[in-house]
Backbone as ProteinMPNN parsed JSONL, in Angstrom:
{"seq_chain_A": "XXXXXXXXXXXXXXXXXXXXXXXXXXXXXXXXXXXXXXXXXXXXXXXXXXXXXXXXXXXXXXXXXXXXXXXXXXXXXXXXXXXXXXXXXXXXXXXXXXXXXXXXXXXXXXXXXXXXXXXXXXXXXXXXXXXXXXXXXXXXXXXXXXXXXXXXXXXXXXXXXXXXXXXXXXXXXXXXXXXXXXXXXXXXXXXXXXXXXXXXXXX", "coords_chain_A": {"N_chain_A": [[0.826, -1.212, 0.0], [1.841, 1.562, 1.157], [3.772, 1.646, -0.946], [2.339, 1.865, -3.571], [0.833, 4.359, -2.928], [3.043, 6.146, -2.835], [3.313, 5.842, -5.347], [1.816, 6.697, -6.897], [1.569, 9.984, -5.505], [4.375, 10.451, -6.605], [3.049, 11.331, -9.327], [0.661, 12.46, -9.517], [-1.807, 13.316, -11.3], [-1.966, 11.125, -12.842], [-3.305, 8.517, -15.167], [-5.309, 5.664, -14.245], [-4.703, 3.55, -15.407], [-2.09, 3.691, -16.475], [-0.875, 4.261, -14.029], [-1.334, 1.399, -13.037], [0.557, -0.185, -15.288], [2.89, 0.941, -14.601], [3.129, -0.363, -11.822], [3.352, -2.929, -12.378], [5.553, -2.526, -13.796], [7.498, -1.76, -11.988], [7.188, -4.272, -10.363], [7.747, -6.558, -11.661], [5.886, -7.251, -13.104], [4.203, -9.862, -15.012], [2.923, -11.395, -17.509], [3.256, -15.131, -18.822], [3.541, -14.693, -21.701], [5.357, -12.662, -21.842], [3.938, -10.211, -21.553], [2.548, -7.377, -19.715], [0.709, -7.599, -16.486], [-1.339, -5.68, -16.013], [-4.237, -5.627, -16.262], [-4.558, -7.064, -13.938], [-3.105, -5.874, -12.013], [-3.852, -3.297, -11.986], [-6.533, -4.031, -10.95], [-6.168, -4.741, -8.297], [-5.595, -2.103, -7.027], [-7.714, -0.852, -7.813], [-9.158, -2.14, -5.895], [-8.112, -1.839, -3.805], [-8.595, 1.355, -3.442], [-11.217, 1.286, -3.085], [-11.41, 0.501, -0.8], [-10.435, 2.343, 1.002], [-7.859, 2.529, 1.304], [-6.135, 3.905, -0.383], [-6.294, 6.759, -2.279], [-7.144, 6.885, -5.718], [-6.706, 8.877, -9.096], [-9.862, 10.01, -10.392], [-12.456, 8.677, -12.891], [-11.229, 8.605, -16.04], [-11.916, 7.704, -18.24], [-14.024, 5.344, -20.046], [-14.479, 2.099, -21.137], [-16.256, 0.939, -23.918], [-19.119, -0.499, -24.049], [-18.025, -3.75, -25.743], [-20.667, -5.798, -26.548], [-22.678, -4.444, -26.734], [-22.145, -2.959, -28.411], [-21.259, -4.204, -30.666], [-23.066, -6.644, -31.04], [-25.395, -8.884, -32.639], [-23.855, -10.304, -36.008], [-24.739, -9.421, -38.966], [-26.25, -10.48, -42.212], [-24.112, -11.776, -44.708], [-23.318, -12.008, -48.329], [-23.088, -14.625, -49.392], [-21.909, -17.727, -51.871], [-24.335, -20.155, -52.15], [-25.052, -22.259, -53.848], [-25.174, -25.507, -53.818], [-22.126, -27.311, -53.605], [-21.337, -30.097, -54.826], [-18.88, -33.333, -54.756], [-16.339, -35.328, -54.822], [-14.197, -35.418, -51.727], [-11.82, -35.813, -52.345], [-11.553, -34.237, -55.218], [-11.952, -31.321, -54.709], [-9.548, -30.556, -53.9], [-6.798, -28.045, -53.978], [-7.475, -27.846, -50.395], [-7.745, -24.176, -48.06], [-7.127, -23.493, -45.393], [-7.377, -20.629, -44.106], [-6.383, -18.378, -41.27], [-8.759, -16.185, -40.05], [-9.117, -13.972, -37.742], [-9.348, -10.889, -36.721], [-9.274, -9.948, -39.477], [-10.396, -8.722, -42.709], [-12.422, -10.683, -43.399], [-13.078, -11.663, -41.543], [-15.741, -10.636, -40.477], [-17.262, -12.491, -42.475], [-16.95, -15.03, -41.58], [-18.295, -14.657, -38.865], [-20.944, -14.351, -39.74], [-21.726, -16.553, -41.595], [-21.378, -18.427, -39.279], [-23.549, -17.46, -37.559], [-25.596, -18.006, -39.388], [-25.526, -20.407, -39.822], [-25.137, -22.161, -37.684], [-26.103, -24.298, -35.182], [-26.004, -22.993, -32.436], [-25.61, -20.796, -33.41], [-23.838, -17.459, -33.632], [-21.376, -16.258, -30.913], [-20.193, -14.317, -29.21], [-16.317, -14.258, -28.472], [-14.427, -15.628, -25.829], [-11.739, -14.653, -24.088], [-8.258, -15.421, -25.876], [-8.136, -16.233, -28.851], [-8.965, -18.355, -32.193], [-9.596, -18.214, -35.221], [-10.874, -19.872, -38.238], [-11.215, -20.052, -41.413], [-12.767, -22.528, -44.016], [-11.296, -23.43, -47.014], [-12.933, -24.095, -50.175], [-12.44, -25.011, -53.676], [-12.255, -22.139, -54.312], [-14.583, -21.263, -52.334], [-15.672, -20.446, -49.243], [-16.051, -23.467, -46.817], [-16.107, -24.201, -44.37], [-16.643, -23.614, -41.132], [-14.115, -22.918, -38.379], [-13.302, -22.612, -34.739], [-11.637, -21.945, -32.108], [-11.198, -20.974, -28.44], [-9.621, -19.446, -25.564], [-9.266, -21.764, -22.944], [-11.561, -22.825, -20.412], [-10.55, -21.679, -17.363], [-11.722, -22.727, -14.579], [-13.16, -26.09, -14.107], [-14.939, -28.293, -13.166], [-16.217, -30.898, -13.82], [-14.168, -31.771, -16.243], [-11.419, -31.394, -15.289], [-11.45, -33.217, -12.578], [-11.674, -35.238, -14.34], [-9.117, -34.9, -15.909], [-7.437, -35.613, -13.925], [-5.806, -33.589, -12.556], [-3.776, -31.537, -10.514], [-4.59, -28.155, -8.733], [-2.725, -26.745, -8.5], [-1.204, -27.674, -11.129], [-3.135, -27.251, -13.208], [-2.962, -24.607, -13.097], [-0.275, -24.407, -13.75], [0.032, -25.655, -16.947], [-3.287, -24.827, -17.927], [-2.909, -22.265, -19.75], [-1.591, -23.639, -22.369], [-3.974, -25.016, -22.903], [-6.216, -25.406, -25.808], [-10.124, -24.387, -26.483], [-12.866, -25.639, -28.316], [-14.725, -24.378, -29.434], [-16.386, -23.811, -31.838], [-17.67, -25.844, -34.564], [-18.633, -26.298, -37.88], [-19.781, -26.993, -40.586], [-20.832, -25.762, -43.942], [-24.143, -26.483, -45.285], [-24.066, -26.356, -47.821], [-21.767, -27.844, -49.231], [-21.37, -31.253, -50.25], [-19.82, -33.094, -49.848], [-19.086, -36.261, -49.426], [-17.171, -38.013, -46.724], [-17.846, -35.438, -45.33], [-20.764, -34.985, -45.862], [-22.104, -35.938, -43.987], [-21.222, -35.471, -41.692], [-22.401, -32.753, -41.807], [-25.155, -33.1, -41.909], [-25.887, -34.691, -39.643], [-25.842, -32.218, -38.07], [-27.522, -30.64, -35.491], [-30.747, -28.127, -36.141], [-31.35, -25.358, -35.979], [-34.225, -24.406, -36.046], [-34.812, -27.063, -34.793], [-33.721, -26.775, -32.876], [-35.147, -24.792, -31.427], [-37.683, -25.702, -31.583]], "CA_chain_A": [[0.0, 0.0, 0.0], [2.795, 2.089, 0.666], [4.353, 1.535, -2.427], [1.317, 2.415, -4.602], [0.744, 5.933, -2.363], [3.989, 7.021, -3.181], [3.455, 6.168, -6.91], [0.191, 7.853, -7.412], [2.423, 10.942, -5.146], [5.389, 11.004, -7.867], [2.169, 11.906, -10.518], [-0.617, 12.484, -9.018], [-2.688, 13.543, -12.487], [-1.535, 9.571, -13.685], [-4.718, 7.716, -15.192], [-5.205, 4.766, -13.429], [-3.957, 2.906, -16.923], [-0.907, 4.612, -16.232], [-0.185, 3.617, -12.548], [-1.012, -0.357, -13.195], [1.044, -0.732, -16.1], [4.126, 1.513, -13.461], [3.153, -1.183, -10.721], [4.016, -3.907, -13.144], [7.361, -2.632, -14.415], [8.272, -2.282, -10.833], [6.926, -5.298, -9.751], [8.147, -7.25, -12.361], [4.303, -8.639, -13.086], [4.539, -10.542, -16.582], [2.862, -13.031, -18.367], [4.087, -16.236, -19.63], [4.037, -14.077, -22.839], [6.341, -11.341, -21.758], [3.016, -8.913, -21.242], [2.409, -7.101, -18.429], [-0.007, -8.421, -16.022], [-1.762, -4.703, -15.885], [-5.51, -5.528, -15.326], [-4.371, -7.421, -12.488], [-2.432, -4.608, -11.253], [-5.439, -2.421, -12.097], [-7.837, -4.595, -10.319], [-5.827, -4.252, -6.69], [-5.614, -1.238, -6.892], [-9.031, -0.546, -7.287], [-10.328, -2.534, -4.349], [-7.454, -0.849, -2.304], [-9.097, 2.254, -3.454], [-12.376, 1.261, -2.498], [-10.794, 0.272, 0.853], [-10.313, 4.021, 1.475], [-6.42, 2.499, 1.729], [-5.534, 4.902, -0.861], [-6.917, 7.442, -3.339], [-6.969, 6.671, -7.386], [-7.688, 9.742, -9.576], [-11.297, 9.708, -10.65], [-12.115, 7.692, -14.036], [-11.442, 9.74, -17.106], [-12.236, 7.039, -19.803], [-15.069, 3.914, -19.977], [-14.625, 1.245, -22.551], [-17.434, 0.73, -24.775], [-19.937, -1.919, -24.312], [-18.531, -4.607, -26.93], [-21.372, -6.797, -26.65], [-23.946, -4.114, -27.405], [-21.843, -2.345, -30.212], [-21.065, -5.244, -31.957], [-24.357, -7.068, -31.775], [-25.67, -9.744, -33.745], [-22.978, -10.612, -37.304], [-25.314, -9.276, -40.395], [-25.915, -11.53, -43.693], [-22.98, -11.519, -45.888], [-23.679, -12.734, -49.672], [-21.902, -16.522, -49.938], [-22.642, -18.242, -53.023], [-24.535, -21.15, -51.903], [-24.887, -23.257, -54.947], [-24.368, -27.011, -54.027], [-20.652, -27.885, -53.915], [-21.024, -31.728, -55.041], [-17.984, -33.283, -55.305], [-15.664, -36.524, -53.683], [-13.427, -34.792, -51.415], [-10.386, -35.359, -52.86], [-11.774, -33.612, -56.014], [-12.039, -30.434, -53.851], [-8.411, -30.251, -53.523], [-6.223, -28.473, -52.414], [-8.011, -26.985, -49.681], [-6.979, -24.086, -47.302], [-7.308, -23.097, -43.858], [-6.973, -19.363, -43.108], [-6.426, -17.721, -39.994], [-9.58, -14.664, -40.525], [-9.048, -13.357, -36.608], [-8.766, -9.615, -36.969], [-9.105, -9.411, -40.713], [-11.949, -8.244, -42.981], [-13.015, -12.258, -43.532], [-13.816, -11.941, -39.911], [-17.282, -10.628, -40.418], [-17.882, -13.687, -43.175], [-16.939, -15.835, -40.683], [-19.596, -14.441, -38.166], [-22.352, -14.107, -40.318], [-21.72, -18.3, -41.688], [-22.091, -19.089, -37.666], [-25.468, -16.75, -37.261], [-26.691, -17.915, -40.404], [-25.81, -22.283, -40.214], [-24.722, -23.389, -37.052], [-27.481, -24.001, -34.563], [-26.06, -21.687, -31.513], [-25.45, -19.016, -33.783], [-22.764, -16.742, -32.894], [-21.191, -15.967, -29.48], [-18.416, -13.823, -29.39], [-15.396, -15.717, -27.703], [-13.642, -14.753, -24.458], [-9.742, -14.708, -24.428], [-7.55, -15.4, -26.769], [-8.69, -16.753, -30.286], [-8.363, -18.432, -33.389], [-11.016, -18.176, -36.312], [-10.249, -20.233, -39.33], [-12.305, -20.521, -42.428], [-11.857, -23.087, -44.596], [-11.805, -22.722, -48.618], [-12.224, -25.054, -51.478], [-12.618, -24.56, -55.096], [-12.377, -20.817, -53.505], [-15.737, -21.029, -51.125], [-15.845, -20.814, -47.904], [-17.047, -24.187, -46.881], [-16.443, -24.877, -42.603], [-15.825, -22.675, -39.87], [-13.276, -23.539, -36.871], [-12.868, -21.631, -34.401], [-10.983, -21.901, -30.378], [-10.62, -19.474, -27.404], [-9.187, -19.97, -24.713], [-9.905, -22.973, -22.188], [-12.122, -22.153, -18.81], [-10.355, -21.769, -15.983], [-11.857, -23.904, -13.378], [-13.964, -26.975, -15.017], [-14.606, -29.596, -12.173], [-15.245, -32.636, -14.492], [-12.986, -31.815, -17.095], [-10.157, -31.594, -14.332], [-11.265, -34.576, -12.442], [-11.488, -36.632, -15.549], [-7.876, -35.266, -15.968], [-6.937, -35.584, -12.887], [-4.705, -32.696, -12.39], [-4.293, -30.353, -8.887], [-4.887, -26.943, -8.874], [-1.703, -26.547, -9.009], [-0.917, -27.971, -12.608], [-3.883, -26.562, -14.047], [-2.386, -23.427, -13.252], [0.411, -23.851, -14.582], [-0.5, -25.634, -17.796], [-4.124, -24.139, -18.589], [-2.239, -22.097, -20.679], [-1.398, -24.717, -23.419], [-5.203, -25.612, -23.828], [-7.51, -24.61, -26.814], [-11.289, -25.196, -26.459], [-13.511, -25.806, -29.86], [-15.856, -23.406, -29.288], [-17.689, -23.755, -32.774], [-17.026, -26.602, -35.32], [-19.402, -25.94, -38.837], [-19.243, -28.007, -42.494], [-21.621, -25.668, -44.621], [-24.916, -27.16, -45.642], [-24.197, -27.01, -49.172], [-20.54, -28.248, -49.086], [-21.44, -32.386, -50.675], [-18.402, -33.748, -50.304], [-18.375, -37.814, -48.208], [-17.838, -37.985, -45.525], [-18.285, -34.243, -44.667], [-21.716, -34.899, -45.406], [-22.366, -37.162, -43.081], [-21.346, -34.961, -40.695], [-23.426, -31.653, -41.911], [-26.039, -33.634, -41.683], [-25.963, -34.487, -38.293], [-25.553, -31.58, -36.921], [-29.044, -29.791, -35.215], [-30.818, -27.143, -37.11], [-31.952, -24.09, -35.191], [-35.676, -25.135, -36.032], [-35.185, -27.89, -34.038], [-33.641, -26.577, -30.693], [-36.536, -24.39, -30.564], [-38.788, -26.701, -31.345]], "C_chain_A": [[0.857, 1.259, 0.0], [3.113, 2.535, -0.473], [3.444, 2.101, -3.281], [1.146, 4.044, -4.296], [1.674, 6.176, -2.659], [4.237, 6.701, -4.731], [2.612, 6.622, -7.216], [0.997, 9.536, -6.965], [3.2, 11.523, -6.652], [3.783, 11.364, -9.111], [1.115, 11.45, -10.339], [-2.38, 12.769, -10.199], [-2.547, 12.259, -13.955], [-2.924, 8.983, -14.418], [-4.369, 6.254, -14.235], [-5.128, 3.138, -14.458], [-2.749, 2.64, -16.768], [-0.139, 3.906, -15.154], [-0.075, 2.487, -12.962], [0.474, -0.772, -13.788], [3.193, -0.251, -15.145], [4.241, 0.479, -12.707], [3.829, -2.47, -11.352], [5.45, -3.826, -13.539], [8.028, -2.897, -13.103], [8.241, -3.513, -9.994], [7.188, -6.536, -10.565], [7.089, -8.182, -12.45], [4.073, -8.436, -14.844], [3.867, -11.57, -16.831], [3.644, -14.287, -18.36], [4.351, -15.931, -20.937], [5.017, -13.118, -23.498], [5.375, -9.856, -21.741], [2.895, -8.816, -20.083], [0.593, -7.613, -17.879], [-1.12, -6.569, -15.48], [-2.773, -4.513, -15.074], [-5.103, -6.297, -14.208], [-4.507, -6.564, -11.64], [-3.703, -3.646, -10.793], [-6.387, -3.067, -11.22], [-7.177, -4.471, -8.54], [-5.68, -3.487, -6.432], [-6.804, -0.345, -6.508], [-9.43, -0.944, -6.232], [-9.128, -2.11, -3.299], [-7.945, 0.935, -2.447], [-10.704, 2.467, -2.999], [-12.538, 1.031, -1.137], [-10.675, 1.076, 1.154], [-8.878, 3.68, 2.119], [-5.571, 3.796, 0.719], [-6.136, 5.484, -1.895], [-6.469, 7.388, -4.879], [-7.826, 8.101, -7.931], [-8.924, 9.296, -10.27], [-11.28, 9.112, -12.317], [-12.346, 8.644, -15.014], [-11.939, 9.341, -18.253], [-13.291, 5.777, -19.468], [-14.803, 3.907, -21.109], [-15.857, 1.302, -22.422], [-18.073, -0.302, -24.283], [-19.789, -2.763, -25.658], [-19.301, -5.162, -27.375], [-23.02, -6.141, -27.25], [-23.639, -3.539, -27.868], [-21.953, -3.202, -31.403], [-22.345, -6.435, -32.658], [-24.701, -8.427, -32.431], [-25.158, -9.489, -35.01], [-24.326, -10.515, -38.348], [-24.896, -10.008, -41.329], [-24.797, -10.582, -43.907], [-23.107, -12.228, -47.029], [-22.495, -13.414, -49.284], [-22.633, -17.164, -51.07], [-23.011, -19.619, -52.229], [-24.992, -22.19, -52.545], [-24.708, -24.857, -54.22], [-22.983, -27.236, -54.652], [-20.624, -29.213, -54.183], [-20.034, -32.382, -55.292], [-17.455, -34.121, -54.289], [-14.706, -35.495, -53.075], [-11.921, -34.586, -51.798], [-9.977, -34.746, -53.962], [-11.805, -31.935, -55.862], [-10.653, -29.727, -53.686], [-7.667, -29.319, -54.194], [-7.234, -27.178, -51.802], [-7.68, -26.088, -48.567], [-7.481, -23.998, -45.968], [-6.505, -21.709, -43.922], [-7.288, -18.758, -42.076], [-7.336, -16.239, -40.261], [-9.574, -13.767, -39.249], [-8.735, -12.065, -37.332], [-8.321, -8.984, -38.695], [-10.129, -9.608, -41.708], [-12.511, -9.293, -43.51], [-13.31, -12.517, -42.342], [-15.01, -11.949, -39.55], [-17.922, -11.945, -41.6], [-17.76, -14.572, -42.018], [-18.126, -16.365, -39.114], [-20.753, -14.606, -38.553], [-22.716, -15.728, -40.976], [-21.954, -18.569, -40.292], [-23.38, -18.56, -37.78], [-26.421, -17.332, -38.175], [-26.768, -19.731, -40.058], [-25.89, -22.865, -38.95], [-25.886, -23.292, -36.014], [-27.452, -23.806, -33.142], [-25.748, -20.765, -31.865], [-24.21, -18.882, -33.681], [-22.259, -15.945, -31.972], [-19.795, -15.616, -29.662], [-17.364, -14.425, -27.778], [-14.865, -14.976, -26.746], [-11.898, -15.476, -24.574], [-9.422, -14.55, -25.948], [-8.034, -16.437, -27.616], [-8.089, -16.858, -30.976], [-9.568, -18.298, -34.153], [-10.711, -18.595, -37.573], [-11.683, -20.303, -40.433], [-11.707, -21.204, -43.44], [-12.452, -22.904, -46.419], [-11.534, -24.072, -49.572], [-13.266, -24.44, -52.539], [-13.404, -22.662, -54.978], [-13.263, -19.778, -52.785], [-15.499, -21.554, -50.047], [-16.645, -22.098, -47.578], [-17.253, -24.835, -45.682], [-15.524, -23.756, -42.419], [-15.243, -23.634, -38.879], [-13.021, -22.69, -35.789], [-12.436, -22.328, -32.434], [-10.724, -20.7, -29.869], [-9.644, -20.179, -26.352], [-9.839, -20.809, -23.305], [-10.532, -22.455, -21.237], [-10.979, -22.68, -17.814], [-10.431, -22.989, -14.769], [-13.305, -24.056, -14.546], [-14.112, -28.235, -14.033], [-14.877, -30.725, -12.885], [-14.416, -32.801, -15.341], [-11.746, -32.121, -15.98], [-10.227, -32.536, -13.7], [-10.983, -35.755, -13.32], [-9.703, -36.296, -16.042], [-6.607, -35.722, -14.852], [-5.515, -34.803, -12.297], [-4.972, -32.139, -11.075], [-4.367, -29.595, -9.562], [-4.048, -26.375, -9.392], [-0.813, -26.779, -10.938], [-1.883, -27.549, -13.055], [-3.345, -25.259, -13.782], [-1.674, -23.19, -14.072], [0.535, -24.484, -16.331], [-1.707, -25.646, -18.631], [-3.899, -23.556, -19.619], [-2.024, -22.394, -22.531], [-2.811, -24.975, -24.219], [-5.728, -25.059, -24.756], [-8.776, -24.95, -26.176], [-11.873, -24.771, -27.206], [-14.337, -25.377, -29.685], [-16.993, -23.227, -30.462], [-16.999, -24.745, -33.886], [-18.483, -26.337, -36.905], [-18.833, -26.614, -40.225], [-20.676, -27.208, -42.531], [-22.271, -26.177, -45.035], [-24.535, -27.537, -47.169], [-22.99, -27.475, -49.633], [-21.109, -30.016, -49.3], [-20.611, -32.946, -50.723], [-18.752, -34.966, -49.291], [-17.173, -37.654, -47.814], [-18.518, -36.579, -45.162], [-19.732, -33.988, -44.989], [-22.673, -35.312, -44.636], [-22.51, -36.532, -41.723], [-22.153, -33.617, -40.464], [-24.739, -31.921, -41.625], [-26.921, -34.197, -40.327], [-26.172, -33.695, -37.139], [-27.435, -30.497, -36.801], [-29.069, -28.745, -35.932], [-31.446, -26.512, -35.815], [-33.113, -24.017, -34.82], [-35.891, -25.978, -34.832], [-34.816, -28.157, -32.443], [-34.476, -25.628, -30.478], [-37.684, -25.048, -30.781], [-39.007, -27.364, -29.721]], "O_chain_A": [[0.747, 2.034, -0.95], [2.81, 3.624, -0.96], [3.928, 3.073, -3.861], [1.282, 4.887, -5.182], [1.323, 7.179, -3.279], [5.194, 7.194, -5.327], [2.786, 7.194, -8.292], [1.08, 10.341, -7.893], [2.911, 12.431, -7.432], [4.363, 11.986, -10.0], [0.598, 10.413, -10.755], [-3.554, 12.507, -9.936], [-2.784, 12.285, -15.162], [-3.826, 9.296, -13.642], [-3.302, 5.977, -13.687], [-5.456, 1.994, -14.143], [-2.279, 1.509, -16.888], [0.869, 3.206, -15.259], [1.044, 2.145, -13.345], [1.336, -1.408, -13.182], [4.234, -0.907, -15.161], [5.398, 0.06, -12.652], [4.808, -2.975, -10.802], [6.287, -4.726, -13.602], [8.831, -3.807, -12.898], [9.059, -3.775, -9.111], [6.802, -7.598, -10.075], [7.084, -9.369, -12.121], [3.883, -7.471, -15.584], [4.191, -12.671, -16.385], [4.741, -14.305, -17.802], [5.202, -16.593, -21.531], [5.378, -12.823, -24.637], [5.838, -8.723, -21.867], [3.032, -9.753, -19.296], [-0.376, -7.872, -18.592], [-1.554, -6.612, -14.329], [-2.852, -3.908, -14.005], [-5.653, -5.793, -13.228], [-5.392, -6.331, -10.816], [-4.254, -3.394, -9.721], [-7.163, -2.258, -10.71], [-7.946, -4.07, -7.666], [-5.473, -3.501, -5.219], [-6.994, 0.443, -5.581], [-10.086, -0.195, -5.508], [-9.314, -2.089, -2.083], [-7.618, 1.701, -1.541], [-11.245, 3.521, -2.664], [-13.525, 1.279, -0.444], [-10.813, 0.888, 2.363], [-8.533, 4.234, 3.162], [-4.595, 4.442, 1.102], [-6.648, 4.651, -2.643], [-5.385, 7.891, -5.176], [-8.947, 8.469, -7.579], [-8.949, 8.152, -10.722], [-10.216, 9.097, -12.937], [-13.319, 9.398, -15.028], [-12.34, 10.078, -19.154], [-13.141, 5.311, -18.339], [-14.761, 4.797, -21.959], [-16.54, 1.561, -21.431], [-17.305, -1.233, -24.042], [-20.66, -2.794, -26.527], [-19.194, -5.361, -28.585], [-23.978, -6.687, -27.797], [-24.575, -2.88, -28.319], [-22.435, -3.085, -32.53], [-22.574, -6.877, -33.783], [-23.653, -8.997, -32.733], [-25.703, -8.523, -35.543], [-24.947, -11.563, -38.522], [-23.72, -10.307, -41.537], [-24.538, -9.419, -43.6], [-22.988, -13.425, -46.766], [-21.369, -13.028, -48.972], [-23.859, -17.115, -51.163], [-22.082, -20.209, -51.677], [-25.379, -23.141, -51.866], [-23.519, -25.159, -54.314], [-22.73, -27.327, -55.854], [-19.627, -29.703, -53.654], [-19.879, -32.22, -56.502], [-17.785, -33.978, -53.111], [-14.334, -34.627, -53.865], [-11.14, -33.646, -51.646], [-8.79, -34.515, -54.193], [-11.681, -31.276, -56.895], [-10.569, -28.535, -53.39], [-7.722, -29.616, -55.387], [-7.611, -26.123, -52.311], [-7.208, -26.78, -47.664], [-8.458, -24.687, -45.675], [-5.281, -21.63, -43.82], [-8.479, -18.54, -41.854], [-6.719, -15.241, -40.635], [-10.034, -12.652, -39.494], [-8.027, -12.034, -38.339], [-7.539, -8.106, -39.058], [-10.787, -10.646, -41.627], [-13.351, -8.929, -44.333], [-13.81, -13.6, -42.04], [-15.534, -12.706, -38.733], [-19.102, -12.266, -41.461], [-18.847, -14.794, -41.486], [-18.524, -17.411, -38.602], [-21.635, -14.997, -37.789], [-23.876, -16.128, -40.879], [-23.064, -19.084, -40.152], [-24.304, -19.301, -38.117], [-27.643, -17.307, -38.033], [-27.853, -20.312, -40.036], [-26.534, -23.905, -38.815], [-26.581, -22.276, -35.991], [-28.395, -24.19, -32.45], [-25.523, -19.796, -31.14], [-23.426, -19.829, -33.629], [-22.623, -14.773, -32.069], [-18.767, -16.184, -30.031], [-17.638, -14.789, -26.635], [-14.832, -13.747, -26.807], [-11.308, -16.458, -25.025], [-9.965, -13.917, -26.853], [-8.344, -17.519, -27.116], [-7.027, -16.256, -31.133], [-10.623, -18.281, -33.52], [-10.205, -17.703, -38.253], [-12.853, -20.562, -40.153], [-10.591, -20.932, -43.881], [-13.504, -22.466, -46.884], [-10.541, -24.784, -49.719], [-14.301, -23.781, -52.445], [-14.473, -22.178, -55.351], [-13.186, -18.566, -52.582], [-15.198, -22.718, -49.782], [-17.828, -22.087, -47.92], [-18.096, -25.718, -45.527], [-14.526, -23.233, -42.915], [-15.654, -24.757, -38.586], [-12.266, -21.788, -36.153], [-13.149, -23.125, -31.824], [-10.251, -19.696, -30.401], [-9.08, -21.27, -26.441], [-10.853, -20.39, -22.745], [-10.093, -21.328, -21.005], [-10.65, -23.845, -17.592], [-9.612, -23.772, -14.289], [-13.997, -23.305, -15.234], [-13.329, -29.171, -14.196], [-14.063, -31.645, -12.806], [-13.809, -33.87, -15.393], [-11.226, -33.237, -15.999], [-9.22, -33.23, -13.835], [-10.352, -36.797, -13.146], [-9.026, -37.23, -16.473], [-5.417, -36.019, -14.957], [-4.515, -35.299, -11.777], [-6.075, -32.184, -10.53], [-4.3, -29.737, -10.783], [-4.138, -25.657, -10.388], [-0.067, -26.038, -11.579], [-1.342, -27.065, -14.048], [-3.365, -24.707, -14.882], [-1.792, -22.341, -14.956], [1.174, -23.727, -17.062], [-1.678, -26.171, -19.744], [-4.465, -23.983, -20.626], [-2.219, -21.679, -23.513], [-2.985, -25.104, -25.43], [-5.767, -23.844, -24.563], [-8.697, -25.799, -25.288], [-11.836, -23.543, -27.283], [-15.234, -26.216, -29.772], [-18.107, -22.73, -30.296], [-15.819, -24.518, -34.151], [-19.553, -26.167, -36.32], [-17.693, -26.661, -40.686], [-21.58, -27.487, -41.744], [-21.637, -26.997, -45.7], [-24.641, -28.66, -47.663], [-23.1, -27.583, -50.855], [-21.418, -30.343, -48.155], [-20.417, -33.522, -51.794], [-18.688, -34.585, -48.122], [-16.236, -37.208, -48.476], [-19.669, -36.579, -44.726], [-20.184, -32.929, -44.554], [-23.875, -35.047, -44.664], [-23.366, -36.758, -40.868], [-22.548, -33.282, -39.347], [-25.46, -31.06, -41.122], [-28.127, -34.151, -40.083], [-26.464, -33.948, -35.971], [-28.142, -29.959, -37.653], [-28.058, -28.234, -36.413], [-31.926, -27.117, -34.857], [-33.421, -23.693, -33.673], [-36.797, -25.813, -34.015], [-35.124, -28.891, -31.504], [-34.716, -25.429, -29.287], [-38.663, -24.867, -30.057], [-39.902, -28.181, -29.504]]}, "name": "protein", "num_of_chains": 1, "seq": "XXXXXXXXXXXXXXXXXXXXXXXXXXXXXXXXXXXXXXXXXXXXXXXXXXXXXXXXXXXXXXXXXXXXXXXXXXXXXXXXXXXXXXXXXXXXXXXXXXXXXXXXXXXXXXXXXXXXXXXXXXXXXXXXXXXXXXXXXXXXXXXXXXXXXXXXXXXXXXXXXXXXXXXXXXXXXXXXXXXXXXXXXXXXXXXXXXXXXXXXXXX"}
């Protein structure tokens, strides 16, 4: 506590952005990525400020509400023609990484439109792949990052607390798997086929 009062002191007109990311350099609080561990920082700070242990200047900035800017993913024209075709006729097919690039909103708007929970924007860290043959989009993939605490996943792996700590990390979790309806290729229709239609979980 100390320590923080006399760094808010040295610059007292700091944001409270500002201080965390200070508390971290001096505190040598880092990732496993080599990032600073900020909102942490930021988050003890606050509840020692709500502790009336020490005063934070008042809040000069609020993030946005992502969840009610961004909204429900609007159609995007996809040609949806029937792709018929043995899969190895299909070939070669790619896999690109669309995270953070303007195939990101196709990617959204194929979940909202086929898969039958829609689309749920992901928490952590992400991948978002779309995959392409004869140069249509024809399955989404996508992983975030794993939960935290999962009591039967972790019993069934039987890890402590301790090792899920320290390799959580490592995990992905498949947060949306999708083969386009009109994508005909065996097996992959076998499996489009299978999968629930939207109709029928509100049914």
């Amino acid at each position: 506590m100390a320590f923080a009062q006399a760094l808010i002191a040295e610059d007292p007109g700091a944001s409270r952005r500002a201080l965390s990311k200070k508390l971290c350099e001096a505190w040598k609080g880092v990732q496993p990525n080599g990032a600073f561990r900020d909102r942490l920082c930021r988050g003890l700070m606050l509840e020692l400020d709500r502790a009336g242990l020490i005063e934070l200047a008042p809040v000069g900035w609020r993030a946005p509400n992502n969840v009610l800017k961004r909204g429900v993913p609007g159609a995007v024209p996809v040609e949806a023609r029937p792709l018929r075709a043995p899969l190895v006729e299909l070939q070669p097919i790619a896999f690109r990484q669309v995270r953070r690039t303007e195939q990101e909103k196709v990617f959204g708007a194929l979940l909202q439109a086929h898969h039958h929970l829609g689309y749920t924007r992901a928490v952590g860290e992400q991948l978002k792949y779309l995959v392409y043959a004869k140069g249509r989009p024809v399955a989404c993939l996508a992983w975030s990052s794993a939960p935290r605490p999962l009591a039967p996943g972790d019993r069934f792996i039987g890890w402590s607390a301790y090792a899920r700590c320290q390799t959580i990390r490592f995990i992905a979790y498949n947060s949306r798997f999708l083969v386009l309806p009109y994508l005909l290729a065996p097996p992959l229709t076998l499996v489009s086929s299978l999968r629930p239609t939207r109709a029928a979980i509100t049914a």
